[in-house]
PAPALO-844107 format. One record per residue (C-alpha): residue in one letter; y, z, x. Coordinates in steps of 0.02 Angstrom, whole numbers, plus 50000, padded with zeros to 5 digits. Layout:
BEGIN
aYZX ...
! end
This chain:
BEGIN
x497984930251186 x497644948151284 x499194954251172 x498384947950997 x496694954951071 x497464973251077 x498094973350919 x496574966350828 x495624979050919 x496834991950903 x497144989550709 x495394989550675 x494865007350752 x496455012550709 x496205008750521 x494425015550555 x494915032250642 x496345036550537 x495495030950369 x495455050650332 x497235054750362 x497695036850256 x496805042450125 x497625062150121 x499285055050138 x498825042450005 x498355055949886 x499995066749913 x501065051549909 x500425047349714 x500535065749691 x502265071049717 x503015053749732 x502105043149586 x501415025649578 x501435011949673 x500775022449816 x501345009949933 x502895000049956 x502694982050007 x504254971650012 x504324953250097 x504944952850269 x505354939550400 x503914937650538 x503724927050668 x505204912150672 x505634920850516 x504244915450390 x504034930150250 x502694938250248 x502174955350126 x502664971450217 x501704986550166 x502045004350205 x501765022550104 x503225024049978 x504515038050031 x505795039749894 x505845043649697 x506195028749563 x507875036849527 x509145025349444 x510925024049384 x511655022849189 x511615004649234 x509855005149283 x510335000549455 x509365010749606 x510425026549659 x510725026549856 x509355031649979 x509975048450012 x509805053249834 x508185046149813 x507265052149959 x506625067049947 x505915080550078 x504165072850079 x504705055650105 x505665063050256 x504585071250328 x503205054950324 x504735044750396 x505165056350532 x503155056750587 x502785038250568 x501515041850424 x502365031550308 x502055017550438 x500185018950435 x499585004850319 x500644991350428 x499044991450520 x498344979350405 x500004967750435 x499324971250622 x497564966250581 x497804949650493 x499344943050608 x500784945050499 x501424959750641 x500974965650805 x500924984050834 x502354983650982 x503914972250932 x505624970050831 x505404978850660 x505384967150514 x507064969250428 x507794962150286 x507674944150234 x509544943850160 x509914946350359 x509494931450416 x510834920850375 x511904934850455 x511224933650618 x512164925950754 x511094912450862 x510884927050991 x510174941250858 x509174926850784 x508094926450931 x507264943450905 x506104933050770 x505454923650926 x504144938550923 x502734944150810 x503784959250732 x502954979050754 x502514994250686 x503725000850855 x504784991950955 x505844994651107 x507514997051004 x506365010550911 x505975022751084 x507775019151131 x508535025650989 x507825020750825 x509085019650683 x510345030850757 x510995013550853 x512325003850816 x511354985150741 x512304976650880 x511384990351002 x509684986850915 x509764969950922 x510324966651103 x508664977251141 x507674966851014 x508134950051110 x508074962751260 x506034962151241 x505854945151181 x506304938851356 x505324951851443 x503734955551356 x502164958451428 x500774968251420 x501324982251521 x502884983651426 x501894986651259 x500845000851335 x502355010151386 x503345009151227 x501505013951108 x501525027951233 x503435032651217 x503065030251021 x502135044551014 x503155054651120 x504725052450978 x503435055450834 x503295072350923 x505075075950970 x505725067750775 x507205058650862 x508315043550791 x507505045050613 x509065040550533 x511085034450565 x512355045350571 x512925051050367 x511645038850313 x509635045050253 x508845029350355 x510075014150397 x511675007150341 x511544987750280 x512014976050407 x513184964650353 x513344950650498 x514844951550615 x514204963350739 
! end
């Protein structure tokens, strides 16, 4: 309950404070990146029921001769890196915060084609709300290996608390600042897990 009571609270004058800076980033997404202005996508929440993900865009409709999307690296562009790499692009998963769908400290929400990949083990990191940050995000973000990421996903399932979440909103901002782990090694984000880690 005191964890749900921080994030209501949290989302709300967060929403509130940073309405202005929503709003610019908002405007310069639709200006150098086009419409939609935001990218929502359905993700697994909590015991993995979907829910609608929502974050700023941060790469170019760029497609193929086949009309299939070209890869991430060729679509993102300098902008979208540079929201990625500051959390900006992260901003309107406050309102996922605000009506339950995500909590602002816990696994991200990945992809729903992963779930039948998971092992019983990895499977477990969907026994939390998922978050705008997580521990696996202040311990290395997506430079770690998935089977890294998701031993320290089930790593805070079985030892969340209160406490916890303060420290890793706190070491969130400290990696904004610093810009570490914003991507994988020779990839522009993350490469696709494919089960078998």
């Amino acid at each position: 309950m005191l964890k749900r009571l921080f994030d209501v609270v949290a989302s709300f004058f967060g929403l509130l404070l940073l309405s202005p800076v929503i709003a610019v980033v908002a405007w310069h997404v639709r200006r150098k990146l086009g419409t939609p202005v935001l990218f929502r996508q359905v993700r697994p929440g909590l015991h993995g029921k979907p829910f609608e993900m929502i974050k700023f865009r941060t790469m170019k409709d760029a497609c193929d001769a086949h009309g299939c999307p070209l890869p991430d690296s060729e679509r993102m562009t300098a902008f979208g890196s540079f929201l990625r790499s500051s959390s900006l692009d992260e901003l309107p998963g406050l309102w996922n915060v605000l009506k339950g769908e995500m909590s602002l400290v816990g696994p991200r929400p990945l992809l729903m084609e992963y779930l039948p990949l998971y092992s019983a083990e990895q499977y477990r990191r969907h026994e939390a709300r998922p978050g705008v940050t997580g521990w696996a995000q202040v311990n290395g973000r997506n430079a770690l290996s998935w089977e890294d990421k998701f031993k320290l996903d089930v790593w805070y399932v079985d030892n969340r608390s209160m406490w916890l979440d303060l420290k890793i909103v706190f070491l969130t901002l400290k990696k904004v600042v610093i810009r570490e782990g914003i991507s994988a090694d020779g990839e522009a984000t993350m490469s696709k897990f494919t089960g078998g880690q």
